[in-house]
C-alpha positions as CSV (number, residue, x, y, z in Angstrom):
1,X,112.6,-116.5,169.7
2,X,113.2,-114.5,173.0
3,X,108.9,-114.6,173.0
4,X,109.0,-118.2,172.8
5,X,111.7,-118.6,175.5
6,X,109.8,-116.5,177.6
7,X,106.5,-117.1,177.2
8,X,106.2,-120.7,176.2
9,X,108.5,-122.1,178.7
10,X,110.9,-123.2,175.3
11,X,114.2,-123.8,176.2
12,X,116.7,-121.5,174.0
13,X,118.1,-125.0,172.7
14,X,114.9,-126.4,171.3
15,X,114.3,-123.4,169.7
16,X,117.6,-124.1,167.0
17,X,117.5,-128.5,167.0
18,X,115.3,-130.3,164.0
19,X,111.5,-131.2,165.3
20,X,112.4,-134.9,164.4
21,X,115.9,-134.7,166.3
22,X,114.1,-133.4,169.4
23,X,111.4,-136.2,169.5
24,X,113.8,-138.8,168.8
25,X,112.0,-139.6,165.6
26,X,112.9,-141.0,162.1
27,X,114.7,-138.0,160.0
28,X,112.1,-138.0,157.3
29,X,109.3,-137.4,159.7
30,X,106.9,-134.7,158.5
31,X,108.7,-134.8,155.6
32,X,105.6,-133.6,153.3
33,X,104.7,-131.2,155.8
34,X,108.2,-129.8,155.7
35,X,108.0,-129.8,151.5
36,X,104.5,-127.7,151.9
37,X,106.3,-125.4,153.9
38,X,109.1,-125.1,151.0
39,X,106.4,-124.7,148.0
40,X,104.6,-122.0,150.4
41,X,108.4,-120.1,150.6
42,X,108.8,-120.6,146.6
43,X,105.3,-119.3,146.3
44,X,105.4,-116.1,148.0
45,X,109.1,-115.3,146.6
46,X,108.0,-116.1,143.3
47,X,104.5,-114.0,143.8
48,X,106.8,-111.1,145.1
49,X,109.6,-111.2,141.9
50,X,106.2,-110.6,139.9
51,X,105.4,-108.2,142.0
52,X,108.3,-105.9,141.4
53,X,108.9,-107.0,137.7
54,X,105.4,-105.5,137.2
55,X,105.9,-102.5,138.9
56,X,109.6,-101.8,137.9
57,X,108.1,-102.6,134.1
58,X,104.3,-101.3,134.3
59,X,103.0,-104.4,134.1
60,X,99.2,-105.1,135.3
61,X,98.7,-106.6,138.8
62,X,101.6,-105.3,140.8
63,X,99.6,-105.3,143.8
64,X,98.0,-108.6,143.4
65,X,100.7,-110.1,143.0
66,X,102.8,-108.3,146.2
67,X,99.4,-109.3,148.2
68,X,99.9,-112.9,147.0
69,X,103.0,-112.6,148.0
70,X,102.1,-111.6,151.5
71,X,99.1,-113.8,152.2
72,X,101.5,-117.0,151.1
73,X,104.2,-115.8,153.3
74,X,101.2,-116.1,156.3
75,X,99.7,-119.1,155.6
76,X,103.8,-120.7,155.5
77,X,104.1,-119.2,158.9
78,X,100.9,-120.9,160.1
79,X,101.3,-123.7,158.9
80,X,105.1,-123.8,160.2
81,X,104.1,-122.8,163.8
82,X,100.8,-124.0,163.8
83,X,99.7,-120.5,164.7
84,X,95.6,-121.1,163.8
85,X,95.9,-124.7,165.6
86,X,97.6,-123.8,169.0
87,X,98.9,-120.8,169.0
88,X,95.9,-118.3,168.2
89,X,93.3,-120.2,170.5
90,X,95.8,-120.5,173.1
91,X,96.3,-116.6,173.5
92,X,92.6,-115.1,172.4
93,X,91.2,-118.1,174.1
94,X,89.1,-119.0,171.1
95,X,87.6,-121.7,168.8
96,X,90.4,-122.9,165.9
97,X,87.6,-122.2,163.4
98,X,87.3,-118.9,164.5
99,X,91.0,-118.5,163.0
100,X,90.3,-120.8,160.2
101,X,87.2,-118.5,159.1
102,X,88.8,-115.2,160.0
103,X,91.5,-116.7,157.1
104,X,88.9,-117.8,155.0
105,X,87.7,-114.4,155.2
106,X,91.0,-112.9,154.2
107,X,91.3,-115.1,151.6
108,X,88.2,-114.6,149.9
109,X,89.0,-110.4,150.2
110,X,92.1,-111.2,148.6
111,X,90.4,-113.1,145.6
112,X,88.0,-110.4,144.9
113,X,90.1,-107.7,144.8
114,X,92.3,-109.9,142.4
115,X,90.0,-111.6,140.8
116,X,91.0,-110.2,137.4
117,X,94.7,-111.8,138.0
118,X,93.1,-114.6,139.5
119,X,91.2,-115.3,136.5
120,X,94.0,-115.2,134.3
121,X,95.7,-118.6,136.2
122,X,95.4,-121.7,133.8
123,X,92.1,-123.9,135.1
124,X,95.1,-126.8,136.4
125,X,96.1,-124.9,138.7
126,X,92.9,-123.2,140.1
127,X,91.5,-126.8,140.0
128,X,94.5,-127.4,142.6
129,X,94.3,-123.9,144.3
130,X,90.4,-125.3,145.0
131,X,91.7,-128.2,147.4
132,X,93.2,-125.4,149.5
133,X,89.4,-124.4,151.1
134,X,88.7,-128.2,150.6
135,X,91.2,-129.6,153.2
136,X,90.1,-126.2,155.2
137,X,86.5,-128.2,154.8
138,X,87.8,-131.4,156.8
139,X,89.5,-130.1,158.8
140,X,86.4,-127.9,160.2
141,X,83.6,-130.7,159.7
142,X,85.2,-133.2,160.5
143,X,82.8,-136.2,158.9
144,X,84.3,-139.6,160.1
145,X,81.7,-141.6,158.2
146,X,83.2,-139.9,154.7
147,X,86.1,-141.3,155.5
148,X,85.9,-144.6,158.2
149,X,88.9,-143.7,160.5
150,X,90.6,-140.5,162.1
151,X,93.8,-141.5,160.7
152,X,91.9,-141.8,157.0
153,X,90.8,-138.2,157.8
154,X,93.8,-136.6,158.3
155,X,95.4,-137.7,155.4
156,X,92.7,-136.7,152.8
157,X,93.2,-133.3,154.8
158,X,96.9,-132.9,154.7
159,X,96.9,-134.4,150.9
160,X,94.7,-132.2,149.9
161,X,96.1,-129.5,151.2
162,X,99.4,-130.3,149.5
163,X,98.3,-130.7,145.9
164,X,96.6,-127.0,146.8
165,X,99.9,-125.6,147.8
166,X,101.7,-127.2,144.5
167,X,98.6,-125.6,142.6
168,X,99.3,-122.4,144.6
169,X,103.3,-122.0,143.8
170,X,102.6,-123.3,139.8
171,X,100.0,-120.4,139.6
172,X,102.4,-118.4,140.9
173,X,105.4,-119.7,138.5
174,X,103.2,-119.5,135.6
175,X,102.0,-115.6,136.7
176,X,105.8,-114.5,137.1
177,X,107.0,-116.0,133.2
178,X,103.3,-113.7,132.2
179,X,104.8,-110.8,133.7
180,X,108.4,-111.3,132.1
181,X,106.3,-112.4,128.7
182,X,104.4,-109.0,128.3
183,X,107.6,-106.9,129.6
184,X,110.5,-108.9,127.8
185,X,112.1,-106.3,125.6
């Protein structure tokens, strides 16, 4: 917080006040947004309980699961502080899709060295998981004719997005009760 006092010109009191509060806006604005952000916190805490119930019980996929755990807990933090938007390009003085790539890249490392956990998850949820790169998609080619208006745009980004999260945290949910299935005594 002191970083963001300092550096970003943000007064201390801004810092602990609701977004909407600040703006003067309607309480439930950003309301989905905020939800994504709570299914992003659910996921990585549930990816993490699986991580040390497999390792306390020498259950497969420890690791995956503590690396799902930590790539969630990222992508909540930038997508809370808009870190590949703003923050990122701001500092390295960079393209946003140099950000988005660089965590497309670590995505896609993360999903081949756990591609054997991965492949377990029930095809609902991958199907969902599969919007996550998909709103990534539209947000970096950002086709206007698909979709008539910027406005229409934005929301087949962010919805998309959404139902990828929800896919994201159920995959997660359904990996945990695996791990306490196989190690249940």
């Amino acid at each position: 917080m002191a970083l963001a006092v300092v550096n970003a010109n943000v007064s201390a009191q801004l810092l602990f006040r609701d977004l909407a509060a600040v703006a003067g806006y309607h309480p439930f604005t950003g309301a989905i947004s905020t939800l994504g952000l709570l299914a992003w916190a659910a996921a990585s805490a549930i990816w993490l309980c699986a991580a040390f119930l497999a390792s306390m019980k020498n259950a497969p996929y420890p690791k995956s699961y503590a690396s799902a755990s930590a790539l969630t807990a990222y992508l909540m933090v930038d997508d809370a502080f808009m870190i590949h938007e703003s923050i990122f390009p701001k500092i390295a003085h960079q393209s946003e899709v140099i950000f988005l790539i660089s965590i497309a890249v670590a995505a896609l490392i993360f999903a081949f060295l756990a591609r054997s956990m991965l492949l377990r998850t029930p095809l609902s949820f991958s199907l969902c998981i599969l919007m996550l790169p998909l709103s990534m998609a539209i947000d970096v080619f950002p086709v206007q004719t698909l979709f008539g208006h910027e406005e229409t745009r934005l929301i087949v980004e962010d919805v998309t997005k959404w139902i990828g999260i929800i896919g994201w945290m159920m995959g997660s949910f359904w990996h945990f009760l695996d791990v306490v299935g196989r190690t249940s005594d």
